[in-house]
Residue frames relative to the residue before (quaternion, step in Angstrom):
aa qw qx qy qz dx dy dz
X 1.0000 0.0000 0.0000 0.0000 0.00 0.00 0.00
X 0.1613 -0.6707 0.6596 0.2985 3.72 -0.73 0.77
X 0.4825 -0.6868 0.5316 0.1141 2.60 -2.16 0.38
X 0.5587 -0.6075 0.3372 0.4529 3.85 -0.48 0.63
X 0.7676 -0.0934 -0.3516 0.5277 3.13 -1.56 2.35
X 0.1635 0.5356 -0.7215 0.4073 2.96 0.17 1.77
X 0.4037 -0.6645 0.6034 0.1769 3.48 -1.24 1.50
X 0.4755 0.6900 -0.5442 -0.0407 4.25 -0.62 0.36
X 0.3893 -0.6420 0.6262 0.2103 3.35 -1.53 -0.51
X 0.3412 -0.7317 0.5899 -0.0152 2.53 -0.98 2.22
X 0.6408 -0.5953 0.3798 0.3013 3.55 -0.51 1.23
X 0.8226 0.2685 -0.0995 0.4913 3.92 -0.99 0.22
X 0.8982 0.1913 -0.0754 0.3886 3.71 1.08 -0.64
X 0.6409 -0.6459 0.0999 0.4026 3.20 2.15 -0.11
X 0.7356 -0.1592 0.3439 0.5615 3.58 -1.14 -0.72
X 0.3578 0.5714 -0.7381 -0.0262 3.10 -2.04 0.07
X 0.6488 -0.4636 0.5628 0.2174 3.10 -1.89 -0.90
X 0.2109 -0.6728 0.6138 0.3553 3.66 -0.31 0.28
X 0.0243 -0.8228 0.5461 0.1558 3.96 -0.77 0.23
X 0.8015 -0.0889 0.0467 0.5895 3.69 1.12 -0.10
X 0.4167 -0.7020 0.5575 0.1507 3.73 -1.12 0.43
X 0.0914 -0.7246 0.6805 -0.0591 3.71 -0.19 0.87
X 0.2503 -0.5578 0.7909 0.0262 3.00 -2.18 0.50
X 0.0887 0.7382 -0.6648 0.0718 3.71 -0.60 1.55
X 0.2411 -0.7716 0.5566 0.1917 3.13 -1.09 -0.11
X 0.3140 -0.8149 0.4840 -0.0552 3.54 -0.17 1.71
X 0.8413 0.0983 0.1969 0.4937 3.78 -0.32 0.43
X 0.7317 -0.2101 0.3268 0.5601 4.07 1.18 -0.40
X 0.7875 0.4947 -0.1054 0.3522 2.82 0.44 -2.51
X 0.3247 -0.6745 0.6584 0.0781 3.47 -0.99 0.99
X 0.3050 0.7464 -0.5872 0.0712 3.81 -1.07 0.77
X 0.5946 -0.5469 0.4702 0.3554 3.28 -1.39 0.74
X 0.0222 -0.8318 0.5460 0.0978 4.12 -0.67 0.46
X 0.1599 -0.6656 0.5771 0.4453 3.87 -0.49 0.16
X 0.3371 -0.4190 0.7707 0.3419 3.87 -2.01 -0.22
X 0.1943 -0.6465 0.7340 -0.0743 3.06 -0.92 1.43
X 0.0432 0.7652 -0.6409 -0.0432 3.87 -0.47 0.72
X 0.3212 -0.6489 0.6791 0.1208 3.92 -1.21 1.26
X 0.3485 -0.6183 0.6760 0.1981 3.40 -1.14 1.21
X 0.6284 0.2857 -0.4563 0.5614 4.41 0.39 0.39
X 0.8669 0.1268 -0.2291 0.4241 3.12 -0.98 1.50
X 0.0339 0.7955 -0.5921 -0.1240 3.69 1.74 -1.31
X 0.0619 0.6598 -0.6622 0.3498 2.54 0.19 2.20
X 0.1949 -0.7502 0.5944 0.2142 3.52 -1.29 0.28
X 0.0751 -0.7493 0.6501 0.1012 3.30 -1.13 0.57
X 0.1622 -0.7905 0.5438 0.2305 3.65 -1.58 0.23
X 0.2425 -0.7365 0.6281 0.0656 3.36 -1.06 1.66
X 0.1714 -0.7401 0.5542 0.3403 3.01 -0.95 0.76
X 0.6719 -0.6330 0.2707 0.2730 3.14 -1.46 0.94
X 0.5809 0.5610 -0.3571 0.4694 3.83 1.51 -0.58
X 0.5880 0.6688 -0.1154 0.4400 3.71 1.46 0.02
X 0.5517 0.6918 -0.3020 0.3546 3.35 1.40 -0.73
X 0.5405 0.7112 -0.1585 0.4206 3.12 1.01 -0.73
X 0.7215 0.3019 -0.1382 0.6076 3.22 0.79 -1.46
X 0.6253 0.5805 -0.3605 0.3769 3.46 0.78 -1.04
X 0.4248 -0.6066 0.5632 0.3666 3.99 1.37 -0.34
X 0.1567 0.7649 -0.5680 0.2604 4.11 0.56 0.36
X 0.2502 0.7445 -0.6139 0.0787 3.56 -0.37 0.47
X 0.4625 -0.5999 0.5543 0.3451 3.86 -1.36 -0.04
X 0.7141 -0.6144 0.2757 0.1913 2.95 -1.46 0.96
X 0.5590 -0.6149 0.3179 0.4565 3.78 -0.33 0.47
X 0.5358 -0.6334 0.4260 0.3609 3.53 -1.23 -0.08
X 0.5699 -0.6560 0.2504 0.4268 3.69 -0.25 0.36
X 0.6034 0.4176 -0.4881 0.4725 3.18 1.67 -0.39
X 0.6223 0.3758 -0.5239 0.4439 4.47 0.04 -0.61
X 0.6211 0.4392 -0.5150 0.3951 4.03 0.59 0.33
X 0.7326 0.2452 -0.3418 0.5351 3.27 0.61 -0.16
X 0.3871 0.5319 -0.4827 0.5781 3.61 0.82 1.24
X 0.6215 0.4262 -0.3837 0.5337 3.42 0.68 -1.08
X 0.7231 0.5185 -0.2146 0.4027 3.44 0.11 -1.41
X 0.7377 0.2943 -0.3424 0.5019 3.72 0.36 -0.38
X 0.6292 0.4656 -0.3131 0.5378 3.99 1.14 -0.26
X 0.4155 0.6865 -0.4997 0.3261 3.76 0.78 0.29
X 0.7185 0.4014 -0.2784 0.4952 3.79 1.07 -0.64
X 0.7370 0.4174 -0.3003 0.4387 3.67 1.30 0.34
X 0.2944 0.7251 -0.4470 0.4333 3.18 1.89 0.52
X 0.6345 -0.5633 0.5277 0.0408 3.45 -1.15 0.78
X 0.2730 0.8392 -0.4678 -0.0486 3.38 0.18 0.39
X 0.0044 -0.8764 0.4757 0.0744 3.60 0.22 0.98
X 0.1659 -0.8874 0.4299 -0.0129 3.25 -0.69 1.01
X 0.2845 -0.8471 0.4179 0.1641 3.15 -0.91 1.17
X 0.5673 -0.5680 0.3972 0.4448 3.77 -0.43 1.56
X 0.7590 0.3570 -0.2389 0.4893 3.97 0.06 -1.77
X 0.6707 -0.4809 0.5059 0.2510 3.41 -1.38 2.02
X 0.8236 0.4325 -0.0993 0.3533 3.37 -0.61 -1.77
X 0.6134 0.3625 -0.3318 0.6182 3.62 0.86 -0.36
X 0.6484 0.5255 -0.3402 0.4331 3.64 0.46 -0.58
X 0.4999 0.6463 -0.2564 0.5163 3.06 0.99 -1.60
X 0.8131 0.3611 -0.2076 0.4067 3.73 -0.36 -1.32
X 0.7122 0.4884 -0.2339 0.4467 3.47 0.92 -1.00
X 0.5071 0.4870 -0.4219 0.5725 4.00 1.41 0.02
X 0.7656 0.3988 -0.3607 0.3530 3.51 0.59 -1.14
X 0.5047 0.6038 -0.4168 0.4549 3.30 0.89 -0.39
X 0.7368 0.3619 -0.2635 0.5067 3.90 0.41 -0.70
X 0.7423 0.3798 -0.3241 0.4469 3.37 0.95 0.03
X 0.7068 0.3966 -0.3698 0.4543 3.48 1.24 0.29
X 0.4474 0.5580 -0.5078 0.4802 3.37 1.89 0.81
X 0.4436 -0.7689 0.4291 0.1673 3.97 0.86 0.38
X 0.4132 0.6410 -0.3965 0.5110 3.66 1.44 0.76
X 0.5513 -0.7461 0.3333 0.1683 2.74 -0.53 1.45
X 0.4889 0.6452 -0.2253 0.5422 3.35 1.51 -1.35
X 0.8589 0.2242 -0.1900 0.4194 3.85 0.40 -0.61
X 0.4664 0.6380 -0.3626 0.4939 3.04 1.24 0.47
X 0.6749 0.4708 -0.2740 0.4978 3.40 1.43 -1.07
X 0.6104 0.5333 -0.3785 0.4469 3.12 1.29 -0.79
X 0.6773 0.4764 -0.3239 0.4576 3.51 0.33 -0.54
X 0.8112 0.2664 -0.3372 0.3967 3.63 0.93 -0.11
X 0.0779 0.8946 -0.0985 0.4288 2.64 1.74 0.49
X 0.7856 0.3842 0.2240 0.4302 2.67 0.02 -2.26
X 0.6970 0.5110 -0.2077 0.4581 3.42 1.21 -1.65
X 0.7498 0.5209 -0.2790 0.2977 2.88 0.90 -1.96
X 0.6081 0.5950 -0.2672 0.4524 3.56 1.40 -1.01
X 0.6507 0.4020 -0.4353 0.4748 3.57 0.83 -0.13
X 0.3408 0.6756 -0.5120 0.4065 3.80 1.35 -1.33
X 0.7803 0.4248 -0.1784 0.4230 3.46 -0.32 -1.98
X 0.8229 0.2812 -0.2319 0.4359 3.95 -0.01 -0.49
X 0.7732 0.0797 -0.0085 0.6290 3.77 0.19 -0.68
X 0.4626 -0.7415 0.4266 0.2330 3.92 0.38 -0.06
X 0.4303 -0.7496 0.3738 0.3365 3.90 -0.91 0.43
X 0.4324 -0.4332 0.5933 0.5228 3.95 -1.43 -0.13
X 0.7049 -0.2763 0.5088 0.4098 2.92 -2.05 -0.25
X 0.7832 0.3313 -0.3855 0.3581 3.77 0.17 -0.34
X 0.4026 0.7842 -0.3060 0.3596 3.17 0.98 -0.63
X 0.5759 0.5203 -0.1331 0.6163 3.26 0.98 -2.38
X 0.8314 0.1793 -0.3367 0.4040 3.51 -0.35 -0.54
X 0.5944 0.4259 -0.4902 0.4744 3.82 0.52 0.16
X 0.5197 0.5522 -0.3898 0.5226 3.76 1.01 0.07
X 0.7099 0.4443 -0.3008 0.4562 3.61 0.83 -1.19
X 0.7034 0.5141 -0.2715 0.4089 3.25 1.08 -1.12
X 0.5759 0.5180 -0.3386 0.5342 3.98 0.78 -1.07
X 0.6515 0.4870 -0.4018 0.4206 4.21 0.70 -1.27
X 0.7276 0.4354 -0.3168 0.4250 4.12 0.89 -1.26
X 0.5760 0.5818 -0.2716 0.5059 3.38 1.16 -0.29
X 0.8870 -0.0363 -0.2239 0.4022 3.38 0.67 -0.08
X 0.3170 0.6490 -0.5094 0.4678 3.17 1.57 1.31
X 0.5048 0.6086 -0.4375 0.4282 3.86 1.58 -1.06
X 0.7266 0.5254 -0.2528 0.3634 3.54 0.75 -1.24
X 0.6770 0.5576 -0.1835 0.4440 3.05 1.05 -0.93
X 0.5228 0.4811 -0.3402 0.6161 3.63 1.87 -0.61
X 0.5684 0.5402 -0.4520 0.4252 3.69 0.08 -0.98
X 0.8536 0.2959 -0.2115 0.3729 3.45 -0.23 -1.90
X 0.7982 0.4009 -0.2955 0.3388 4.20 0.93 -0.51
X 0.1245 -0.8266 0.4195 0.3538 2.95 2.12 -0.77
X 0.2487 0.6068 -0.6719 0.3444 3.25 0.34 1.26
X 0.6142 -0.4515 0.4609 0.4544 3.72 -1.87 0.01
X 0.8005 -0.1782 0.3578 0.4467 3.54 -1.70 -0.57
X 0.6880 0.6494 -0.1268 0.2982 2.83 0.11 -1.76
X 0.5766 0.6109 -0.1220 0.5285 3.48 0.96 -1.61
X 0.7512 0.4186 -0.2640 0.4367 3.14 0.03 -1.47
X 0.5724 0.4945 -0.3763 0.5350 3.92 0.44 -1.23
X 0.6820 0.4317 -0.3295 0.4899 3.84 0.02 -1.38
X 0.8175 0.1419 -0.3491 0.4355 3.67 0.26 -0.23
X 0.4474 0.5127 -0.5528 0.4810 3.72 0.50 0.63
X 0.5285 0.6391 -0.3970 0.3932 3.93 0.89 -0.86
X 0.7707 0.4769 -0.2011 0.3716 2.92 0.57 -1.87
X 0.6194 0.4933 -0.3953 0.4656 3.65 1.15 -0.43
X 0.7489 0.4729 -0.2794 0.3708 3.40 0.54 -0.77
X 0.1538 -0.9290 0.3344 0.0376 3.38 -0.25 1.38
């Protein structure tokens, strides 16, 4: 069980904070939930807490494997698949395993096409979506702003 202001990342949607534990009742069913607050947007969400597990919850990296992650971004592999839709599927898949490492790859991967042949409309948003995901983390662990974070994911990407 984490404990309130625990720092994780909730797979598909990013960083946050745990900020308090609540009991709701949903349908009958009483459960224990955390308030998970995202520092993009400081939104709140409720996980319930018997769930975390399945949900792929994990804690945030340490600042040193982030600045591993970040200096190993130009030696990532990006193997691409010609057919959209196969490609397509094969990013989301690395982005709903909530590893940080496949997230970069996947933006990675985009941003380098962005720059050479350019993106669909989904694409862009699996770029936008993989970049807030692992800029949240990146706020949490440097405490820098949004902004920051993107500027230092740029700089890795060469």
């Amino acid at each position: 069980m984490y404990k309130i202001g625990a720092k994780v990342v909730y797979p598909m949607h990013g960083a946050g904070e745990i900020v308090e534990v609540v009991k709701q009742t949903i349908s009958g069913i009483t459960n224990d939930y955390y308030v998970f607050r995202m520092p993009i947007g400081n939104m709140k969400v409720m996980l319930p807490v018997d769930k975390v597990d399945l949900i792929g919850i994990r804690e945030i990296i340490s600042n040193k494997k982030l600045n591993q992650l970040l200096d190993s971004i130009n030696e990532m592999e990006c193997i691409e698949n010609a057919n959209w839709n196969k490609r397509y599927r094969e990013n989301m898949e690395k982005l709903k395993t909530g590893c940080s490492t496949d997230v970069a790859e996947v933006i990675k991967a985009l941003t380098l096409r962005d720059r050479d042949k350019g993106l669909s409309t989904g694409e862009r948003k699996m770029l936008s979506t993989a970049k807030q995901i692992l800029c949240s983390e990146i706020m949490l662990i440097k405490k820098v702003t949004a902004e920051e974070a993107e500027q230092l994911i740029s700089e890795h990407i060469l």
